[in-house]
Structure formats: structure tokens, C-alpha cells
PDB file of the backbone (N, CA, C, O) and the ligand in Angstrom, with CONECT records:
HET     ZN  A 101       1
ATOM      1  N   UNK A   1      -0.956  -2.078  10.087  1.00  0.00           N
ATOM      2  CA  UNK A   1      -1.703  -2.189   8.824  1.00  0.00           C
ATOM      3  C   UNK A   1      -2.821  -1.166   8.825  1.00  0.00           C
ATOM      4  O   UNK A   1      -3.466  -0.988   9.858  1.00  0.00           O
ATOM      5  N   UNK A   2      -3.028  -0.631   7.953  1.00  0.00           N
ATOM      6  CA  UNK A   2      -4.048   0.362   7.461  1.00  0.00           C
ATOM      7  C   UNK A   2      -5.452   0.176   8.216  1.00  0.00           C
ATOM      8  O   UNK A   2      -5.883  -0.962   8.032  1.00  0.00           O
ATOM      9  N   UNK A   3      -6.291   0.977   9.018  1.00  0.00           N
ATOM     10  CA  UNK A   3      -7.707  -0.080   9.210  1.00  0.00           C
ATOM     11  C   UNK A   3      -8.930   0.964   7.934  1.00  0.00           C
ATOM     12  O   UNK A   3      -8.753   2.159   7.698  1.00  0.00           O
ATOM     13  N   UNK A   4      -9.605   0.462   7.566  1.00  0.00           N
ATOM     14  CA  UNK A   4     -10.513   0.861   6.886  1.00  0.00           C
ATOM     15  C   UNK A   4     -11.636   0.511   7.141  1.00  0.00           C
ATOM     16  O   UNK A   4     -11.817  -0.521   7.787  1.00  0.00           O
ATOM     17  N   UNK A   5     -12.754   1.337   6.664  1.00  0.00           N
ATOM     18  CA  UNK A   5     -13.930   1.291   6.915  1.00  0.00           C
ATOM     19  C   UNK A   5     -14.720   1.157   5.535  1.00  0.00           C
ATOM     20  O   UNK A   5     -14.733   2.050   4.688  1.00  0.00           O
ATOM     21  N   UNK A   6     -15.349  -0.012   5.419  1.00  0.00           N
ATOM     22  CA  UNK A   6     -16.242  -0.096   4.307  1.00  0.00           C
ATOM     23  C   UNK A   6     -16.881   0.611   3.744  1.00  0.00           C
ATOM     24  O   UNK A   6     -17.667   0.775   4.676  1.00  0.00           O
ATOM     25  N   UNK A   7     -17.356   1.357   2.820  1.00  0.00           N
ATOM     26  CA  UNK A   7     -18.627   2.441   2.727  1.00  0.00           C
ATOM     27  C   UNK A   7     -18.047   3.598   3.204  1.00  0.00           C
ATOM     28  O   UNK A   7     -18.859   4.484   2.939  1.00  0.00           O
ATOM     29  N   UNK A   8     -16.758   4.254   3.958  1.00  0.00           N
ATOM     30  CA  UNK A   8     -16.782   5.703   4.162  1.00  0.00           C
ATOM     31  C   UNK A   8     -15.293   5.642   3.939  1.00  0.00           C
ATOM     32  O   UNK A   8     -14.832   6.690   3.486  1.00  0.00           O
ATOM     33  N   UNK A   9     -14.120   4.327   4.218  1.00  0.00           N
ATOM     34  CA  UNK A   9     -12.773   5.008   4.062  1.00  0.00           C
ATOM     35  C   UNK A   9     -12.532   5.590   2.625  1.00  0.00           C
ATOM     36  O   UNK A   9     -13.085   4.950   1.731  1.00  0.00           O
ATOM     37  N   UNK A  10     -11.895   6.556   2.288  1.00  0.00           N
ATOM     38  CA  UNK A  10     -11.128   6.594   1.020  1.00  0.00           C
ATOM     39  C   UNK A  10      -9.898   5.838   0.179  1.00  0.00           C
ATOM     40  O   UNK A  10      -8.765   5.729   0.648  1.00  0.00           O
ATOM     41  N   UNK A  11     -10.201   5.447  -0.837  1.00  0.00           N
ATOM     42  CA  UNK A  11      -8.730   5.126  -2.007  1.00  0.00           C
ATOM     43  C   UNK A  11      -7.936   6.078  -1.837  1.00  0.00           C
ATOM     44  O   UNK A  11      -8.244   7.260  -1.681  1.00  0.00           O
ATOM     45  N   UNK A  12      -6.847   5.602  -1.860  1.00  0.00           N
ATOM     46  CA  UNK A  12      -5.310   6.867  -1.284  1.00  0.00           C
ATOM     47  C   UNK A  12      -5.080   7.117  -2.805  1.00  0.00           C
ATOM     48  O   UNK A  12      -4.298   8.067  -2.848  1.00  0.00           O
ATOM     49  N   UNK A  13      -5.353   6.762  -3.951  1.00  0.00           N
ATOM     50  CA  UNK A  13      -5.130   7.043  -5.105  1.00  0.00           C
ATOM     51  C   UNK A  13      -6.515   8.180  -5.782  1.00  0.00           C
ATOM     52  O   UNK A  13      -6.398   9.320  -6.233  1.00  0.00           O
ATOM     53  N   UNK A  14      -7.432   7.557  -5.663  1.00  0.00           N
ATOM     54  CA  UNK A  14      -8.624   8.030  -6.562  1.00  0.00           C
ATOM     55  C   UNK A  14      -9.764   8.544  -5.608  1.00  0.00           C
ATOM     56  O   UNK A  14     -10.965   8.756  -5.783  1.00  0.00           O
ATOM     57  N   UNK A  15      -8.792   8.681  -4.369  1.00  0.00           N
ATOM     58  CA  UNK A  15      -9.984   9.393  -3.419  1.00  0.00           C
ATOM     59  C   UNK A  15     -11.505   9.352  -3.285  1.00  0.00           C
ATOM     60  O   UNK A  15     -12.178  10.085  -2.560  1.00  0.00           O
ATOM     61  N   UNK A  16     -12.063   8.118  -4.316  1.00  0.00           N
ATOM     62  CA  UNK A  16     -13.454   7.378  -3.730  1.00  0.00           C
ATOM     63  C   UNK A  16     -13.220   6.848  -3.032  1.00  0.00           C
ATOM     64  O   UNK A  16     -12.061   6.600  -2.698  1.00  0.00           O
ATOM     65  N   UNK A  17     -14.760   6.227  -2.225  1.00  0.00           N
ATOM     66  CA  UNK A  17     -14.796   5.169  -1.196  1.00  0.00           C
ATOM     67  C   UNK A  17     -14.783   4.260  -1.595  1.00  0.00           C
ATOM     68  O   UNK A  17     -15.174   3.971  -2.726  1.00  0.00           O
ATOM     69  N   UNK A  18     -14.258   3.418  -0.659  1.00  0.00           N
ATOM     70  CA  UNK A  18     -13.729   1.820  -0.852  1.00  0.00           C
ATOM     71  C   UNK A  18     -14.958   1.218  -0.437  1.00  0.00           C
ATOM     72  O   UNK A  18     -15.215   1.530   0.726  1.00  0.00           O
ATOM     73  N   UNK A  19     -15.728   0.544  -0.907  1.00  0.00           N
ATOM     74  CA  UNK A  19     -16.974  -0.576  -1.013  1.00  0.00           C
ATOM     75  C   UNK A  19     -16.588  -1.823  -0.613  1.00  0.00           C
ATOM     76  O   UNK A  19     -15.713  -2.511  -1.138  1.00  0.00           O
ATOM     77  N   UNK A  20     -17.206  -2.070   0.246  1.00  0.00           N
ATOM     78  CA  UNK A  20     -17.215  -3.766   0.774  1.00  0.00           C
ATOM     79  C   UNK A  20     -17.414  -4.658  -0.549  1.00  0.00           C
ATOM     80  O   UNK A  20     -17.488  -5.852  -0.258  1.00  0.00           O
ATOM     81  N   UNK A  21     -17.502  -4.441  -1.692  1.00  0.00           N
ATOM     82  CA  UNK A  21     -17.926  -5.567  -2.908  1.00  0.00           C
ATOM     83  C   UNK A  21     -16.482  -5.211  -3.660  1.00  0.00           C
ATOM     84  O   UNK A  21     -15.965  -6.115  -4.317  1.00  0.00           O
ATOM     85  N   UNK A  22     -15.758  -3.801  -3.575  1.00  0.00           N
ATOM     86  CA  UNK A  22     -14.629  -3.617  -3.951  1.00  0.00           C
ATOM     87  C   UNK A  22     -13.028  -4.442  -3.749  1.00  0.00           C
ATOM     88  O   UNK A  22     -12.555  -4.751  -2.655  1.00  0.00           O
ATOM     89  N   UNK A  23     -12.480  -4.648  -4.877  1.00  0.00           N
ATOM     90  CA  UNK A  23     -10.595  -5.326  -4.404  1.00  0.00           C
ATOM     91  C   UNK A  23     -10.022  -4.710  -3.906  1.00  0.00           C
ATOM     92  O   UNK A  23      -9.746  -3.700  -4.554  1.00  0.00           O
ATOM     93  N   UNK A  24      -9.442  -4.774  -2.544  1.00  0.00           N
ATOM     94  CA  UNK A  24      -8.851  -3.543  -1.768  1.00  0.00           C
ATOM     95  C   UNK A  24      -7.395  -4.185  -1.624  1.00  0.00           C
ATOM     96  O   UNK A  24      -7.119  -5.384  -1.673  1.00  0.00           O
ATOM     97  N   UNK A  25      -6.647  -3.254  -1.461  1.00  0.00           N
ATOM     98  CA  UNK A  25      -5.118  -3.417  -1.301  1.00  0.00           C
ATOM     99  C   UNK A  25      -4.582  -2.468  -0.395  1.00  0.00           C
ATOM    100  O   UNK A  25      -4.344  -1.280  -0.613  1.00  0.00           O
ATOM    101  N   UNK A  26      -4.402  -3.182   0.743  1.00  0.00           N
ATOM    102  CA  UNK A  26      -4.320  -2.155   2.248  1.00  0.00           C
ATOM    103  C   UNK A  26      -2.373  -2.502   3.190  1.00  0.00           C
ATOM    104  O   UNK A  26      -1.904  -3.503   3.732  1.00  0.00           O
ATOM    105  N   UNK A  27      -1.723  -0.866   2.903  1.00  0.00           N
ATOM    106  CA  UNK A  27      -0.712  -1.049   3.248  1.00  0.00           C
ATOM    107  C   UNK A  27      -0.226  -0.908   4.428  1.00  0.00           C
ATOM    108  O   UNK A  27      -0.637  -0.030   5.186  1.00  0.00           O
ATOM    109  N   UNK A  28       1.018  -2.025   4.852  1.00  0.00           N
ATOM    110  CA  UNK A  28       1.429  -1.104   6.728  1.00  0.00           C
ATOM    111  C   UNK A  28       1.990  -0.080   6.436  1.00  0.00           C
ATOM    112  O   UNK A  28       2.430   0.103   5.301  1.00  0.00           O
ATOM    113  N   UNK A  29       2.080   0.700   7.288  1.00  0.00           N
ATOM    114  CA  UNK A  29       3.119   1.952   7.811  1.00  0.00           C
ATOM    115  C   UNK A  29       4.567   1.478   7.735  1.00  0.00           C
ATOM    116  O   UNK A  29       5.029   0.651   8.520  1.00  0.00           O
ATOM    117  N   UNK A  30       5.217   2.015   6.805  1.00  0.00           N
ATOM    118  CA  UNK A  30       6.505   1.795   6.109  1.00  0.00           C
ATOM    119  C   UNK A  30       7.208   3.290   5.858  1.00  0.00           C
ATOM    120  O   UNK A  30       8.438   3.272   5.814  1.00  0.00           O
ATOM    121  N   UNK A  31       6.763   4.165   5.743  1.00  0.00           N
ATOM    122  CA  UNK A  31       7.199   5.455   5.219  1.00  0.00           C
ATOM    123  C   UNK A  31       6.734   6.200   6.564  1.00  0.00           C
ATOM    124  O   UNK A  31       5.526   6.280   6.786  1.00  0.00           O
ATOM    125  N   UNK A  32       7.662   6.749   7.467  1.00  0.00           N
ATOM    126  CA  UNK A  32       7.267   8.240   8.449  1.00  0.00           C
ATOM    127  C   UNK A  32       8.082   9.330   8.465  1.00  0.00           C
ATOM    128  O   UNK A  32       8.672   9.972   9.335  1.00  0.00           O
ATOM    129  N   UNK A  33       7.959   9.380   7.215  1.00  0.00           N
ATOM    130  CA  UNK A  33       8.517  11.032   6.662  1.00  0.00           C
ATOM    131  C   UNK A  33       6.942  11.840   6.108  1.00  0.00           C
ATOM    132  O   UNK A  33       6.251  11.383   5.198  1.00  0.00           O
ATOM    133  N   UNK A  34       6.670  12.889   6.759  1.00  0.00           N
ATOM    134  CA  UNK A  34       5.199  13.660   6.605  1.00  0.00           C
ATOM    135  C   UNK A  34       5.762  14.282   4.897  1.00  0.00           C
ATOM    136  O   UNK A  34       5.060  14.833   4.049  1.00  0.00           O
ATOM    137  N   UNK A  35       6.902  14.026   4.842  1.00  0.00           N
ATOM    138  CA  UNK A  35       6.749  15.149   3.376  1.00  0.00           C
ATOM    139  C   UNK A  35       7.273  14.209   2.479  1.00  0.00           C
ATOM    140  O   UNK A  35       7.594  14.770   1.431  1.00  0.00           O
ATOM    141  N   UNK A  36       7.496  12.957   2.468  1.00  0.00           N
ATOM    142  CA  UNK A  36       7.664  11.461   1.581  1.00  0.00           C
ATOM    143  C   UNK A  36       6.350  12.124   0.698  1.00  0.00           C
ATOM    144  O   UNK A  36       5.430  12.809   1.146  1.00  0.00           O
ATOM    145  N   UNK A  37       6.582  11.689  -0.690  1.00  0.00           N
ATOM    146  CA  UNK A  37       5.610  11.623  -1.583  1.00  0.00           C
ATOM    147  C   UNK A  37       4.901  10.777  -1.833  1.00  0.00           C
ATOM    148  O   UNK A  37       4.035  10.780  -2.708  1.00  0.00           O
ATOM    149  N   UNK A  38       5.311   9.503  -0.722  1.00  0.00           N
ATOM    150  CA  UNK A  38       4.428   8.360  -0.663  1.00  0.00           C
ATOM    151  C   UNK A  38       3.788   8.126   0.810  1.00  0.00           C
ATOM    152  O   UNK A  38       3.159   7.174   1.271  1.00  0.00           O
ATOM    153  N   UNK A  39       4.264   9.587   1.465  1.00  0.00           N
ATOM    154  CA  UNK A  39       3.003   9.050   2.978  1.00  0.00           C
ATOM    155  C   UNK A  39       1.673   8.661   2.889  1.00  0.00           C
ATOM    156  O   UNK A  39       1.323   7.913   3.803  1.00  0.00           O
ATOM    157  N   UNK A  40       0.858   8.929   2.098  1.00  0.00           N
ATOM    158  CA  UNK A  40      -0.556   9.017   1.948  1.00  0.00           C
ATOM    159  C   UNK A  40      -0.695   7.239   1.726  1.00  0.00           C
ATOM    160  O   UNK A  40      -1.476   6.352   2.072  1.00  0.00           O
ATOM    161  N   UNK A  41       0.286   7.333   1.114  1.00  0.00           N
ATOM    162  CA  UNK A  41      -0.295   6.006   0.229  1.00  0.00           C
ATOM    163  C   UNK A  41       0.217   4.573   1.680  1.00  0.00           C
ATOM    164  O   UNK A  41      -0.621   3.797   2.139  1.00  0.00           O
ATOM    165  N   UNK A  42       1.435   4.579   2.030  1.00  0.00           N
ATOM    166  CA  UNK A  42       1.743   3.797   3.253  1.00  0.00           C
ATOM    167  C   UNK A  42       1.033   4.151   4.178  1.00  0.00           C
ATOM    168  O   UNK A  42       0.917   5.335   4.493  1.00  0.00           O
ATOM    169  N   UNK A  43       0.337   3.029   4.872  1.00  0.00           N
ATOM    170  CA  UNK A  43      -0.298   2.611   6.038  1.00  0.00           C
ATOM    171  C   UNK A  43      -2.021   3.380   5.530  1.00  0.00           C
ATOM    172  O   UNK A  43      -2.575   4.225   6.233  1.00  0.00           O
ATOM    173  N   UNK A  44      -2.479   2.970   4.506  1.00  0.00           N
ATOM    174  CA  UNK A  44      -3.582   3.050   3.697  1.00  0.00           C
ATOM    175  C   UNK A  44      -4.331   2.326   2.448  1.00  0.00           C
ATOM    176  O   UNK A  44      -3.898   1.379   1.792  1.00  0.00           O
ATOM    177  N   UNK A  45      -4.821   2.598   2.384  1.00  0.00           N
ATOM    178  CA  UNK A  45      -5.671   1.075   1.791  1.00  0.00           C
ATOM    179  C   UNK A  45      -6.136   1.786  -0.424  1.00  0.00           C
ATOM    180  O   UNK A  45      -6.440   2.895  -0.865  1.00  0.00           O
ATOM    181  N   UNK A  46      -5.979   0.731  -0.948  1.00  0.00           N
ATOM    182  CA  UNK A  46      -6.584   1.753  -2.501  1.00  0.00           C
ATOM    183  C   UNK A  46      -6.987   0.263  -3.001  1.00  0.00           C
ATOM    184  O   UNK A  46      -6.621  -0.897  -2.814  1.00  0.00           O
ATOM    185  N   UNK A  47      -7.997   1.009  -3.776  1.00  0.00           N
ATOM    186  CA  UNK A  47      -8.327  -0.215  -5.013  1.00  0.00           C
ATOM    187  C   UNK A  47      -7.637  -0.909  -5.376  1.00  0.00           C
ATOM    188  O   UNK A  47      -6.509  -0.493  -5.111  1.00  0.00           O
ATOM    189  N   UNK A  48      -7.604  -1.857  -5.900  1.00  0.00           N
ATOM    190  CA  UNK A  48      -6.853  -2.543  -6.740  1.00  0.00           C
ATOM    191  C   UNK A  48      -6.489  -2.650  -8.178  1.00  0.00           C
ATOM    192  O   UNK A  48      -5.583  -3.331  -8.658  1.00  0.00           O
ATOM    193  N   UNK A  49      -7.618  -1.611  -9.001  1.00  0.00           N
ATOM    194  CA  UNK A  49      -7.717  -1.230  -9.529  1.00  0.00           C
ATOM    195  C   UNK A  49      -6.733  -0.130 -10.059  1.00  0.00           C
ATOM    196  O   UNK A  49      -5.979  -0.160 -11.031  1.00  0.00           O
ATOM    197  N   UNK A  50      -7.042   1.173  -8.823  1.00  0.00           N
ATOM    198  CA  UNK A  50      -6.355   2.220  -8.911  1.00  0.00           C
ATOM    199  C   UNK A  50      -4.636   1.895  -9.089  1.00  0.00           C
ATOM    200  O   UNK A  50      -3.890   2.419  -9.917  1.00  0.00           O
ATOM    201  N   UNK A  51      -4.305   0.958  -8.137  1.00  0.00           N
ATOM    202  CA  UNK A  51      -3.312   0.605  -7.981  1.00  0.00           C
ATOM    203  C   UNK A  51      -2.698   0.104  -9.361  1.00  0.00           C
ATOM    204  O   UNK A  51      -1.622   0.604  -9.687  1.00  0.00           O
ATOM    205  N   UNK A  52      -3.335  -0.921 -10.276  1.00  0.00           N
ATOM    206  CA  UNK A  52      -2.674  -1.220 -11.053  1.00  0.00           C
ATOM    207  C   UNK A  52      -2.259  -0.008 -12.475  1.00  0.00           C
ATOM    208  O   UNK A  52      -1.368  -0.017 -13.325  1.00  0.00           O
ATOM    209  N   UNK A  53      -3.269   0.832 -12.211  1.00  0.00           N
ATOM    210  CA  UNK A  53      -2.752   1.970 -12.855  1.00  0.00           C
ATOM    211  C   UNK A  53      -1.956   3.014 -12.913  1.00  0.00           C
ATOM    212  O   UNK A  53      -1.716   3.903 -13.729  1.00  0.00           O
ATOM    213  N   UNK A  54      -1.457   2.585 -11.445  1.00  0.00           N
ATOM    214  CA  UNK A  54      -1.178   3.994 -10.944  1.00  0.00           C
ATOM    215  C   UNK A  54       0.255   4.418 -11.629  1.00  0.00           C
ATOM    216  O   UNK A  54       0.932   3.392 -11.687  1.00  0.00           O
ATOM    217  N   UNK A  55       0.842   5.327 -12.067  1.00  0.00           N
ATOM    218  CA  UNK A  55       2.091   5.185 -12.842  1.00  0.00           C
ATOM    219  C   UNK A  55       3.065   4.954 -11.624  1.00  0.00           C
ATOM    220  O   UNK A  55       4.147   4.423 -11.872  1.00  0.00           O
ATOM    221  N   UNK A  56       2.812   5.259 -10.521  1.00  0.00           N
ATOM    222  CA  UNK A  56       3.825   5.209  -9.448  1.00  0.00           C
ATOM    223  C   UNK A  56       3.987   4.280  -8.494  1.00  0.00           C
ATOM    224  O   UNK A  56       4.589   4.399  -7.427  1.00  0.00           O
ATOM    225  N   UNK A  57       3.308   3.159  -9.018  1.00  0.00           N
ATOM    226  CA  UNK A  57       3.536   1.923  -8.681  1.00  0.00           C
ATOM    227  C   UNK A  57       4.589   0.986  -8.288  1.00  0.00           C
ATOM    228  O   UNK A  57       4.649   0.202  -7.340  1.00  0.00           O
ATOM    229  N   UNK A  58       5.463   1.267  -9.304  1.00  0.00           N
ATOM    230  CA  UNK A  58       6.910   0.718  -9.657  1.00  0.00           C
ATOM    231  C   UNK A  58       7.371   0.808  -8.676  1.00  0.00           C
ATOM    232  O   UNK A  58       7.435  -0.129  -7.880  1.00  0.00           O
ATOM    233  N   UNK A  59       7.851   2.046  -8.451  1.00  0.00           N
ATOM    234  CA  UNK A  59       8.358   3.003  -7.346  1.00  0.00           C
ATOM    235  C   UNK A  59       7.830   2.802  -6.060  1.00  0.00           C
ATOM    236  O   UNK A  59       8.571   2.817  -5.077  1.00  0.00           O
ATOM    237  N   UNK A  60       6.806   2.645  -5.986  1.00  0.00           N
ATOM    238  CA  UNK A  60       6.012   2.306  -4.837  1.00  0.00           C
ATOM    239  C   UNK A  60       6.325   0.878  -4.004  1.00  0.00           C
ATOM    240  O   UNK A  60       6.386   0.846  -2.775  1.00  0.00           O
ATOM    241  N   UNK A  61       6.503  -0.239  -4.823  1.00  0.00           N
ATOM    242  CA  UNK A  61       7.090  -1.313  -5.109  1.00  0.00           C
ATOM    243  C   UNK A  61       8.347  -1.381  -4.411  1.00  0.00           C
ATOM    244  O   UNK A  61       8.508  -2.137  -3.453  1.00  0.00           O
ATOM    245  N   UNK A  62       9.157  -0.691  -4.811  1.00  0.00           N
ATOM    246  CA  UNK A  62      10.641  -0.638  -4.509  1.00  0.00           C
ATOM    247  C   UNK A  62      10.911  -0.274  -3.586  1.00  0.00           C
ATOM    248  O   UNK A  62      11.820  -0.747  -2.903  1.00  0.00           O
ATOM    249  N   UNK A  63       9.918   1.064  -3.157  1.00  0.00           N
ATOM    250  CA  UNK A  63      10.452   1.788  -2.047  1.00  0.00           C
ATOM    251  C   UNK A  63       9.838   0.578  -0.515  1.00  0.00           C
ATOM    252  O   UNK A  63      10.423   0.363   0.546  1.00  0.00           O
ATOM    253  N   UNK A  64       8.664   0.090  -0.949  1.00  0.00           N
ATOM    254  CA  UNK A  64       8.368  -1.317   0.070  1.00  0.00           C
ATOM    255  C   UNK A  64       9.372  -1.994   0.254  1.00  0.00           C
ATOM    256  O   UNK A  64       9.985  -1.940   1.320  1.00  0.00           O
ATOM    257  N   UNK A  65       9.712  -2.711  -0.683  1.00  0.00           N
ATOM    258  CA  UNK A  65      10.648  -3.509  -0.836  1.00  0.00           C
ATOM    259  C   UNK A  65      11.756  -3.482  -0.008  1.00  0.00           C
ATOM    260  O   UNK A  65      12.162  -4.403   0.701  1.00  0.00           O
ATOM    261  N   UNK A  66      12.313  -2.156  -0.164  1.00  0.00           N
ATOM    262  CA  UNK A  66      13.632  -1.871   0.190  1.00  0.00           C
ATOM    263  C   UNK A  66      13.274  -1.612   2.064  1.00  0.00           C
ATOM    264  O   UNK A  66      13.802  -2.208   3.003  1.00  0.00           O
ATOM    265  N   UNK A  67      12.097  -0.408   2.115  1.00  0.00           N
ATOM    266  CA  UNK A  67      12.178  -0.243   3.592  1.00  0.00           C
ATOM    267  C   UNK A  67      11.538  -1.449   4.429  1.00  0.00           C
ATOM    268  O   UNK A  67      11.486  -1.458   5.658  1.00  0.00           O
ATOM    269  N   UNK A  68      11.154  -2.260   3.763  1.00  0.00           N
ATOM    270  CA  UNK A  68      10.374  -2.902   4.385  1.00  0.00           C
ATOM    271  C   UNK A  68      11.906  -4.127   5.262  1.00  0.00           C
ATOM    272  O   UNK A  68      11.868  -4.508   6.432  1.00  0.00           O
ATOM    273  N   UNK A  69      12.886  -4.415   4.390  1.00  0.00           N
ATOM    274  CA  UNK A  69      13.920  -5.332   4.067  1.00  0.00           C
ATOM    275  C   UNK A  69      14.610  -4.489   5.625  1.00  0.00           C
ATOM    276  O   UNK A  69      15.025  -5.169   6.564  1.00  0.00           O
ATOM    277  N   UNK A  70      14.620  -3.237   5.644  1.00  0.00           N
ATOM    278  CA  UNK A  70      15.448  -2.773   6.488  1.00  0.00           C
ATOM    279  C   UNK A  70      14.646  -2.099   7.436  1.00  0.00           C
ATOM    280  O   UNK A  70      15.298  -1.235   8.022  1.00  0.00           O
ATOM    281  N   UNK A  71      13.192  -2.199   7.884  1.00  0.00           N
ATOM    282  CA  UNK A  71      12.892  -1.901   8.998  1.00  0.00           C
ATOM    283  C   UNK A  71      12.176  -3.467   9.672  1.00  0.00           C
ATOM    284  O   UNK A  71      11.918  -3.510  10.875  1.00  0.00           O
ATOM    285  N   UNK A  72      12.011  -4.209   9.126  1.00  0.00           N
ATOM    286  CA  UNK A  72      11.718  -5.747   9.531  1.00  0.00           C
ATOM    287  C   UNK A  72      12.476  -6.714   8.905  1.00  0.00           C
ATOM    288  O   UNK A  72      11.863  -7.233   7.972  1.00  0.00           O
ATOM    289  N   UNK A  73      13.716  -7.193   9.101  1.00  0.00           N
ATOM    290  CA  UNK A  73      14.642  -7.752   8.759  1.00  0.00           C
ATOM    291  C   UNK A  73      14.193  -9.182   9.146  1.00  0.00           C
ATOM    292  O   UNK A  73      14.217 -10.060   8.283  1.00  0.00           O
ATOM    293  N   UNK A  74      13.673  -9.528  10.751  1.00  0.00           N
ATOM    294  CA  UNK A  74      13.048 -10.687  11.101  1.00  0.00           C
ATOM    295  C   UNK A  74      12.001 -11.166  10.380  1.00  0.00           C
ATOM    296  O   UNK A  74      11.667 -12.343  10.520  1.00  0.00           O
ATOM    297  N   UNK A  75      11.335 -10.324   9.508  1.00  0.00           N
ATOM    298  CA  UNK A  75      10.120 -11.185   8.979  1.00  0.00           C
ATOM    299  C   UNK A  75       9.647 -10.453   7.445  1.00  0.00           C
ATOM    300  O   UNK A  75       8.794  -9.639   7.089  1.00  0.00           O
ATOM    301  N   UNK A  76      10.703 -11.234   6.808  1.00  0.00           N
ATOM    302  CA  UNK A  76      10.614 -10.131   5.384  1.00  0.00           C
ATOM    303  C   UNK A  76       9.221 -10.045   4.862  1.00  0.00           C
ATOM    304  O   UNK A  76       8.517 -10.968   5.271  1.00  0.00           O
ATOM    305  N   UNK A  77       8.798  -9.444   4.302  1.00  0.00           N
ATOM    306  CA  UNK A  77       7.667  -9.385   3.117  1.00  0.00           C
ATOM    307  C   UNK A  77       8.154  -8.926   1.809  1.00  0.00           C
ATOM    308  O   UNK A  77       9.229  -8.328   1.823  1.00  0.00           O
ATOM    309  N   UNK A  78       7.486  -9.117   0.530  1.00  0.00           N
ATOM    310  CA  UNK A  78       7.799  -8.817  -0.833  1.00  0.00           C
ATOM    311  C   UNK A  78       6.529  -8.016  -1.040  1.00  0.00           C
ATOM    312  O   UNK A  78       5.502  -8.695  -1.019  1.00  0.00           O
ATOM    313  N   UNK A  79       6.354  -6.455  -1.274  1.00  0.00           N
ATOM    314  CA  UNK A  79       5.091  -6.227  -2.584  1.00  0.00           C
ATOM    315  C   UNK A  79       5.308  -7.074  -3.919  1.00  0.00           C
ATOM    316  O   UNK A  79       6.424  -7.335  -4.370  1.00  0.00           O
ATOM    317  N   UNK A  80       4.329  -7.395  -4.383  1.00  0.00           N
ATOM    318  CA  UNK A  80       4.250  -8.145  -5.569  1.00  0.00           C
ATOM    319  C   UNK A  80       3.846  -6.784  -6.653  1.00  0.00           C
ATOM    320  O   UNK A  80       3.340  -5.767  -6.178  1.00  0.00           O
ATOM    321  N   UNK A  81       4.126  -6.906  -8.097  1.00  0.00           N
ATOM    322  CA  UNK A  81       4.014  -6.185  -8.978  1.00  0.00           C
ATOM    323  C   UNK A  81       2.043  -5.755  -8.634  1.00  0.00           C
ATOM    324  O   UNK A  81       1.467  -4.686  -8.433  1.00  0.00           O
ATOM    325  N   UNK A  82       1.676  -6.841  -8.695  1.00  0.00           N
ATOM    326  CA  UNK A  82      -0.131  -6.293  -8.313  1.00  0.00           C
ATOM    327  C   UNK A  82      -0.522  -5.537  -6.747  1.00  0.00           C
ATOM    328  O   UNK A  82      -1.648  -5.509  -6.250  1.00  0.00           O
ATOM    329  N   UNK A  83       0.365  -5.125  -6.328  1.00  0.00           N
ATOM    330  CA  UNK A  83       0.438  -4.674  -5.060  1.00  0.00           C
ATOM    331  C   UNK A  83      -0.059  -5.502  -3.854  1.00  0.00           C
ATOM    332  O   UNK A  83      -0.534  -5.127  -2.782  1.00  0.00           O
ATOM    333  N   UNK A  84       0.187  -6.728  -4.335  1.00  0.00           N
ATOM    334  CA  UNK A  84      -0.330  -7.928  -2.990  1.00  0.00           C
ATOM    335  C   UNK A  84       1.111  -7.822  -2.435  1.00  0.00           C
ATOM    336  O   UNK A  84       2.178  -7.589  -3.002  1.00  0.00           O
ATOM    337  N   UNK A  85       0.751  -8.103  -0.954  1.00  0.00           N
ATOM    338  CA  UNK A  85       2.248  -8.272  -0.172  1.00  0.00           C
ATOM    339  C   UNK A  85       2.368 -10.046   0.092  1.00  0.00           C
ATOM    340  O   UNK A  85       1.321 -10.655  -0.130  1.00  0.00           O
ATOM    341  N   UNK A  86       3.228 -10.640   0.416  1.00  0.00           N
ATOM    342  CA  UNK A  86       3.198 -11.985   0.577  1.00  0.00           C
ATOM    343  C   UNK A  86       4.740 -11.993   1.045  1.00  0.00           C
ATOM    344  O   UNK A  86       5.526 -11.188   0.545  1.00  0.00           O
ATOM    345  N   UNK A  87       5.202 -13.036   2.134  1.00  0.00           N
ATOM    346  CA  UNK A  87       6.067 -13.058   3.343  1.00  0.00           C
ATOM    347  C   UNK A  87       7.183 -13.815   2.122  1.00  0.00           C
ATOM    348  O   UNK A  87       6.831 -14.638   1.278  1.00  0.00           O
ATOM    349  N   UNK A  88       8.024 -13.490   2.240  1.00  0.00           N
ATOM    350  CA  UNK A  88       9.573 -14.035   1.658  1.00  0.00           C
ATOM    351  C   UNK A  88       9.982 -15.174   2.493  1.00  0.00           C
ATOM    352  O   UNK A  88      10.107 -15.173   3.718  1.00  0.00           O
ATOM    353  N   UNK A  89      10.153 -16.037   1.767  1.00  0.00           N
ATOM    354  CA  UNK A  89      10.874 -17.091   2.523  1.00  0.00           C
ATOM    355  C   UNK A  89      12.470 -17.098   2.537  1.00  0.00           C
ATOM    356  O   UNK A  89      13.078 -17.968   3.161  1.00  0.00           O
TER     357      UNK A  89
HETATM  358 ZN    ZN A 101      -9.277   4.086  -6.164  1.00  0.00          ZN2+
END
């Protein structure tokens, strides 16, 4: 899982700092392809905010979804449309 630092890490979307009073939405490492168009964003943390705007969300979504299904098969997780993750039963 992503570690962040209050007050100095960056949003992987909007490249401000993430504030301890801020909604943070912090991802594991799912993507290790350096030239994936979504490395930045796996195993990194963004607003929650940013996130719900982000147009590439969807996608973002799916591509969890899917690698997540096939690199941890023992212990599924779901991204949720708000980018919360929560364990599949
Ligand atoms: Zn942001």
C-alpha cells in the first residue's frame, strides 16, 4: 500500500499536497509496467476529490479490478466507483 506523508506527499492526480484534514484515497501496487499509463497512480495515494473527477477513473477501476482478481486470487478486493477498495466476499 502506498505510504504517505501528511503535509509533503503529493496527489498522483493534481500534484498538491495531501493534508492531514484532506479525503485521501491510497492505492497498492497493482500495475509494474514503468510505461503503464497508470503507474503513477498505483501504489499512490490522491484526493478524493481529484479522484472523483478524474476522467480516467473508470478505467482505473477496471484495470484494479481485473489485476487485482488475477494477481491476488486468495483475497479478492473490489475498487468501488468512489475509489474506496473493500474485500469481496
Ligand atoms: Zn488532488
Amino acid at each position: 500500500m502506498a505510504i504517505i506523508f501528511a503535509g509533503k506527499s503529493t496527489c498522483a492526480i493534481c500534484q498538491n499536497i495531501l493534508l492531514a484534514t484532506d479525503e485521501i484515497l491510497m492505492f497498492p501496487a497493482f500495475i509494474h509496467d514503468r510505461a503503464d499509463p497508470f503507474w503513477d497512480i498505483s501504489d499512490n495515494a490522491v484526493h478524493s476529490t481529484c479522484f472523483k473527477q478524474w476522467p480516467e477513473a473508470p478505467a482505473f477501476r477496471e484495470r484494479f479490478n481485473q489485476a487485482w482478481r488475477q494477481q491476488v486470487p486468495h483475497h479478492l478486493r473490489l475498487m468501488q466507483a468512489d475509489g474506496t477498495i473493500i474485500d469481496a466476499v
